[in-house]
N, C-alpha and C positions, 0 to 999 in steps of 0.2 A: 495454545492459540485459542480454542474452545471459550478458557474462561476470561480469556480478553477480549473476544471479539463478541459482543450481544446482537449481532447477526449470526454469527457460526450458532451460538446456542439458541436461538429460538429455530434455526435451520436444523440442529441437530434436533430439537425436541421435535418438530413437526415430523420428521421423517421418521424420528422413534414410534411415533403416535400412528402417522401413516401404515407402516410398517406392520405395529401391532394389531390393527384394526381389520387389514386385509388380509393377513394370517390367519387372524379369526375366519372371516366373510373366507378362506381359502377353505377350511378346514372343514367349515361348513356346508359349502359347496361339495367337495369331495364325499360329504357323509351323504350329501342328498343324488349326487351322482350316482354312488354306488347304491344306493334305495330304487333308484329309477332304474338304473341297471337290471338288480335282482328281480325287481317287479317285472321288467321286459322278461326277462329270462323264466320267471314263475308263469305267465301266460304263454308260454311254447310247452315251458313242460305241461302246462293243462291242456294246450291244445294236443300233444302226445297222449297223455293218459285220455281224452274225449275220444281220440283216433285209433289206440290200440283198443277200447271199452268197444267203441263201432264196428271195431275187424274182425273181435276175437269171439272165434265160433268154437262147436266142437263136432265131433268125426261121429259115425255111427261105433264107433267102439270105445266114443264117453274121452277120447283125447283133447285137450285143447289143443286151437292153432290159432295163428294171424293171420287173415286171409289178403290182406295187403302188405307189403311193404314199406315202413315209414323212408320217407324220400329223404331226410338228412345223412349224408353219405359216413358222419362219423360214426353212425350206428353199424354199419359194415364191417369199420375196420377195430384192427383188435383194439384194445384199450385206447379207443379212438377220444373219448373224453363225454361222448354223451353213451348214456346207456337205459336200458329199461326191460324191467323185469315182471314176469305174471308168477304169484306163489297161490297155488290150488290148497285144498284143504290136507292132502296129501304129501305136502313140502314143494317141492321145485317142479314146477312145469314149463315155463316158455321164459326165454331170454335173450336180450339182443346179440348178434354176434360180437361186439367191441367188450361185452364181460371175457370173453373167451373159455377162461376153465375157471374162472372167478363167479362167486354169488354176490349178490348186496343181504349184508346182515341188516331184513327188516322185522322191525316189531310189530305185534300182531295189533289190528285195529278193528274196530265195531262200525259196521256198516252206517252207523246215526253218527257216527264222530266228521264226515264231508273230506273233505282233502286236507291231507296235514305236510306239513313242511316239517324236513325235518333237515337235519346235517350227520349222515355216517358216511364210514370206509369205502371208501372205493380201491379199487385194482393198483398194485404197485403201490401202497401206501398215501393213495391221494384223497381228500377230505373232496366231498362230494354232498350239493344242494339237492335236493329231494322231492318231489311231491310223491305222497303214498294215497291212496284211496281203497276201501274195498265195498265189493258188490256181492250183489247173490244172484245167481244164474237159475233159471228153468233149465231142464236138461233132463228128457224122461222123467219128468215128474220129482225129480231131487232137483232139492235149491241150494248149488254148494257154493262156500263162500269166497269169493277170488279175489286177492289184495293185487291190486296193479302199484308197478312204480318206477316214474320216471327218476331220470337225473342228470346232473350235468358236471365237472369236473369244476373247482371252484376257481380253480388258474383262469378258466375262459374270462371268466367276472374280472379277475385283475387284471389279463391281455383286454378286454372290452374297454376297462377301465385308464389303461395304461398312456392313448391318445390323449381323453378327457383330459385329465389330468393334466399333461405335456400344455395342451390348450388353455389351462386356468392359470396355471402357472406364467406363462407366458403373457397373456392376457394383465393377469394380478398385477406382475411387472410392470407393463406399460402404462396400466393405471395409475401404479404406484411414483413410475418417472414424473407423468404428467402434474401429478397430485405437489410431490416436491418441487418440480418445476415451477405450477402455480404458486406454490410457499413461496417460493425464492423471490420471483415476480411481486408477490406480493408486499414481500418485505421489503425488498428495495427500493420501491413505491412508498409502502410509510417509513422508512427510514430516512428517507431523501432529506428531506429536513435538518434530521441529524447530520449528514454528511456534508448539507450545506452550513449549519454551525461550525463544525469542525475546520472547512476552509474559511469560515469569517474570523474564528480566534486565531489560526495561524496570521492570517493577514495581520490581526493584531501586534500577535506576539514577533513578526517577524518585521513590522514596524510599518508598513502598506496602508494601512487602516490606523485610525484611533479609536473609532467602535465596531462593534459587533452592528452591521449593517445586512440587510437584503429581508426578502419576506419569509417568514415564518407562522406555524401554524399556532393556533391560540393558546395550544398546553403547552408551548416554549414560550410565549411571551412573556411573562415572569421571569423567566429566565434569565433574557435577553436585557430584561430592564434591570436588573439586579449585575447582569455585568456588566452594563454600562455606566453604571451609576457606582461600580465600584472603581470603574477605569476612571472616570469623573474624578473622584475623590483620591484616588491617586496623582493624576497630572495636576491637583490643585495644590496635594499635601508638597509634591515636590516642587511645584512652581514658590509656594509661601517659603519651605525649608531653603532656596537659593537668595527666596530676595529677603529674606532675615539674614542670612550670611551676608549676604551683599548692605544692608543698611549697617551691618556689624562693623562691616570693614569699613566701610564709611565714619562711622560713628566714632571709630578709635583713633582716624589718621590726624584730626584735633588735636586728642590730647598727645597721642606720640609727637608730634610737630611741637609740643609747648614742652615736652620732656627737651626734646632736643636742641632747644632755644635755652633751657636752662641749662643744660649742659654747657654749651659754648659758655656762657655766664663763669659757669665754676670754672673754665678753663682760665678766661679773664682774670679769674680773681685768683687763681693760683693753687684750686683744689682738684690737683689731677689725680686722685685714689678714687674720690666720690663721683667725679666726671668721668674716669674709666668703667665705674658700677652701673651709673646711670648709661651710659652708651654699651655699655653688655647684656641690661634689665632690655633698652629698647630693638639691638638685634633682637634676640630670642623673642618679644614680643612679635617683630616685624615677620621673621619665619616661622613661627607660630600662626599668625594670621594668614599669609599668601599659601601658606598651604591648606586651612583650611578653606580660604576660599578657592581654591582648585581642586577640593575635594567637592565640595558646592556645586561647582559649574559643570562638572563632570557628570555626563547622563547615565553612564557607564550601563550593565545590561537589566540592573533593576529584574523587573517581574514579566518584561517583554524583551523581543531580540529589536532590533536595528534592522532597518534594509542592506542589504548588501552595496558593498561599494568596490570600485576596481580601483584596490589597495596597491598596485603594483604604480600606475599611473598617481595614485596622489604619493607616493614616497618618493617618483624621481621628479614630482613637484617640488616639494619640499628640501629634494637635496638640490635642486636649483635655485632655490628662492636662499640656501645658506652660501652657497655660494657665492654670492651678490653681497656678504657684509662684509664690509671694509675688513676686518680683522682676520678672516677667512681665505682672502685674496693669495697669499702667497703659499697655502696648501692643495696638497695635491688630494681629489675628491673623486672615487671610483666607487662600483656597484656592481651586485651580481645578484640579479631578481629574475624569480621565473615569469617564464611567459605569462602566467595566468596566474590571478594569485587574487582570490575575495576575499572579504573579511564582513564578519556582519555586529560592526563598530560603528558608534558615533563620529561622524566625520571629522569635528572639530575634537573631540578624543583623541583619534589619529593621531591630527596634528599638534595635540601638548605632549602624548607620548614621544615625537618620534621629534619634534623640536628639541624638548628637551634633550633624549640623548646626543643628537646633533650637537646641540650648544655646548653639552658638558665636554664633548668629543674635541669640539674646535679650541675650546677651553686650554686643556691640555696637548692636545697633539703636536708633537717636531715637526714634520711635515706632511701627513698623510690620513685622511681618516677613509674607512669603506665598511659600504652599507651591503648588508647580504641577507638574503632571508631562503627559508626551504618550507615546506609545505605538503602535509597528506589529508587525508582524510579525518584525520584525530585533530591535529595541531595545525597552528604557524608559528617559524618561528622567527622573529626579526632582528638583527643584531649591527649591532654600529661596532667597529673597532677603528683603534687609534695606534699610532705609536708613540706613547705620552711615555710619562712614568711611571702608568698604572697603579694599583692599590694595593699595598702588600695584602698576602693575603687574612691577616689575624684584624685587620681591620674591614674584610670588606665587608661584614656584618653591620658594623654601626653605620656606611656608607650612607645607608638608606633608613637609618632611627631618627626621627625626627627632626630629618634637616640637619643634623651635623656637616661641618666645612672640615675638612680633613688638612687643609692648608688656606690659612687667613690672606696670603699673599695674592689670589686669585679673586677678581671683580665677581662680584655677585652673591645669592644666599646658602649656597648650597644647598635647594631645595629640591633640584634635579631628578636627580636619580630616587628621592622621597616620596617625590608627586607621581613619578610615573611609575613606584610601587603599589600606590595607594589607586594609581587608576586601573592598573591590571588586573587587583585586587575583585575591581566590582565587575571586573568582564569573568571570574573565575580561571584567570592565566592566572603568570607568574614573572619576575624578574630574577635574571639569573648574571652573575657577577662574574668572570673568571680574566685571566691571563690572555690576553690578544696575541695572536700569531704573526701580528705585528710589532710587539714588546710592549704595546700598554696594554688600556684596558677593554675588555669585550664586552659590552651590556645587551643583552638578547629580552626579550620581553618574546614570553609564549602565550598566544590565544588560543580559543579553541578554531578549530575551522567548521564553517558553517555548512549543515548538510545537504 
């Protein structure tokens, strides 16, 4: 569907594009979050190590202590998550109750090196952010050196982190809806054009129109002139190809008329082999011509469709108006058509198909012909049966080769069943020959049914 529809894919491409752009702009976010984060977090722990530097005194027997207590309550409890430590020159002196029976393994730092960030071990195997500093104290006259060191559990940074997050994400999303939306919006808007082409060739092709008509934007007009100027050149090539058929058959029925004048002649004079030649050369000429001139006249579906027409109503036209010829009068004429029934045929097409079988029907038929047809979504299929003699069946092949008469004894060319192969032909149906249910013959002509 993708690769047939040139909306889905410019829809699919912007939304890839969208997609990949705000992934980035997410991922980016999320680094600069958690920066912002840690930075929030490194100023608490400076404000910690500035507060325990101001508290921490010592005893007249040279002990350090904190003479305040820092007001964040996770320092109370055991591996509460924050924690902070004092290391005297002596190894361990003061630390928060939340290490419990835990130290933080810190490295030793030079009072000129300022506050350093580091990332060690914390309690229960947790990865813990750091600031260290050390100082030198007065204290009876020794300056000894004291590393102070906060910390903080690095989970906290991911639970701090863990809203943001939920927030960008969601956020990203709705940008991202709106962004496709607009795409969509937007293409629809310049496609328009396109999709009003598309209804102007169906009118064409469905026979509504004869050109590509309505307004268009200036990068289709080339376009537009180049089909219509091909439509042009078609209804002209077929209008010249009918009326050169047409001056054709004109043109020959002269001299056929002087064949057949000379014929009567040689019957005169006594030469009935050369007079039977000559009246057999001018048959075959004669259905040789009337058929191609009903292949001529015929608009059949060419490179465009027809309008629809309500086929059900011109076939019990038709089997009306056969009715009414003297010759027809004394058989019995029934039908069995669905309610609904389109076809998207030349009208006047119809009616040489469906004439003709008629004709060929009454031709033959003892008493009885009937017209029935069925109909889905694929096909129609229409069929006239007789109770004639029908056509063995090792012959109903040539029925329809070039106008052959299967029996001389019957009026007319037997062009019949020939024309209305050749017309089915140009609709891409079919003419189908068998055994009537009636005991003659069935002729069905299958179209397609229009969608």
């Amino acid at each position: 569907m993708i690769r047939r529809s040139l909306r889905a894919r410019l829809l699919f491409a912007s939304a890839l594009t969208i997609s990949a752009a705000l992934g980035l702009a997410g991922f980016g976010l999320f680094a600069l979050s958690k920066e912002q984060v840690a930075k929030l977090i490194e100023d608490e722990l400076r404000s910690d190590l500035l507060q325990i530097a101001n508290d921490l005194d010592f005893s007249e027997a040279g002990n350090a202590f904190v003479s305040h207590r820092l007001g964040d309550p996770r320092f109370h409890a055991a591996y509460g998550g924050r924690y902070w430590q004092v290391n005297g020159p002596d190894g361990l002196k003061l630390r928060s109750r939340s290490l419990w029976d835990t130290s933080l393994e810190v490295p030793p730092l030079s009072p000129s090196a300022g506050i350093r960030r580091m990332s060690i071990a914390g309690p229960n195997g947790s990865r813990l952010l750091a600031l260290s500093r050390a100082l030198i104290y007065e204290n009876d006259g020794t300056e000894p050196q004291i590393t102070i060191t906060s910390a903080v559990d690095e989970i906290f940074i991911d639970k701090t982190l863990e809203p943001i997050r939920q927030y960008i994400w969601i956020g990203l999303a709705l940008v991202s809806l709106f962004l496709v939306g607009a795409s969509w919006l937007q293409m629809t808007v310049g496609l328009g054009p396109f999709n009003r082409l598309r209804h102007a060739l169906a009118a064409v092709s469905e026979g509504r129109a004869r050109r590509v008509e309505g307004w268009f934007p200036v990068e289709l007009e080339p376009l537009i002139v180049e089909t219509n100027t091909l439509l042009s050149a078609q209804e002209n090539t077929v209008a010249q190809a009918r009326a050169r058929a047409s001056d054709l058959a004109h043109g020959l029925k002269t001299p056929l008329a002087i064949f057949s004048a000379l014929k009567a002649k040689l019957d005169r004079k006594n030469e009935p082999e050369i007079a039977g030649e000559i009246e057999k050369q001018i048959e075959a000429m004669k259905r040789h011509l009337e058929r191609e001139l009903a292949r001529a006249r015929a608009r059949g579906g060419s490179r465009t469709h027809h309008a629809r027409i309500d086929a059900r109503a011109h076939l019990l036209s038709l089997l009306a108006s056969m009715q009414q010829v003297p010759e027809a009068e004394d058989l019995e004429w029934s039908s069995d058509l669905p309610g609904e029934m389109a076809l998207a045929v030349d009208r006047d097409d119809l009616t040489n198909l469906i004439a003709n079988l008629l004709d060929n029907a009454q031709k033959w038929a003892a008493s009885r012909i009937h017209l029935k047809a069925r109909t889905n979504h694929l096909e129609t299929a229409i069929a006239v049966e007789d109770d004639g003699p029908g056509i063995p069946e090792a012959e109903l092949a040539s029925a329809v080769k070039r106008g052959e008469r299967l029996d001389q004894t019957i009026q007319g060319t037997g062009l019949g069943l020939a024309i209305v192969s050749d017309i089915v032909a140009l609709y891409d149906g079919r003419l189908e020959l068998a055994k009537s249910r009636l005991g003659g013959l069935a002729a069905t002509i299958v179209l397609p049914t229009p969608n």
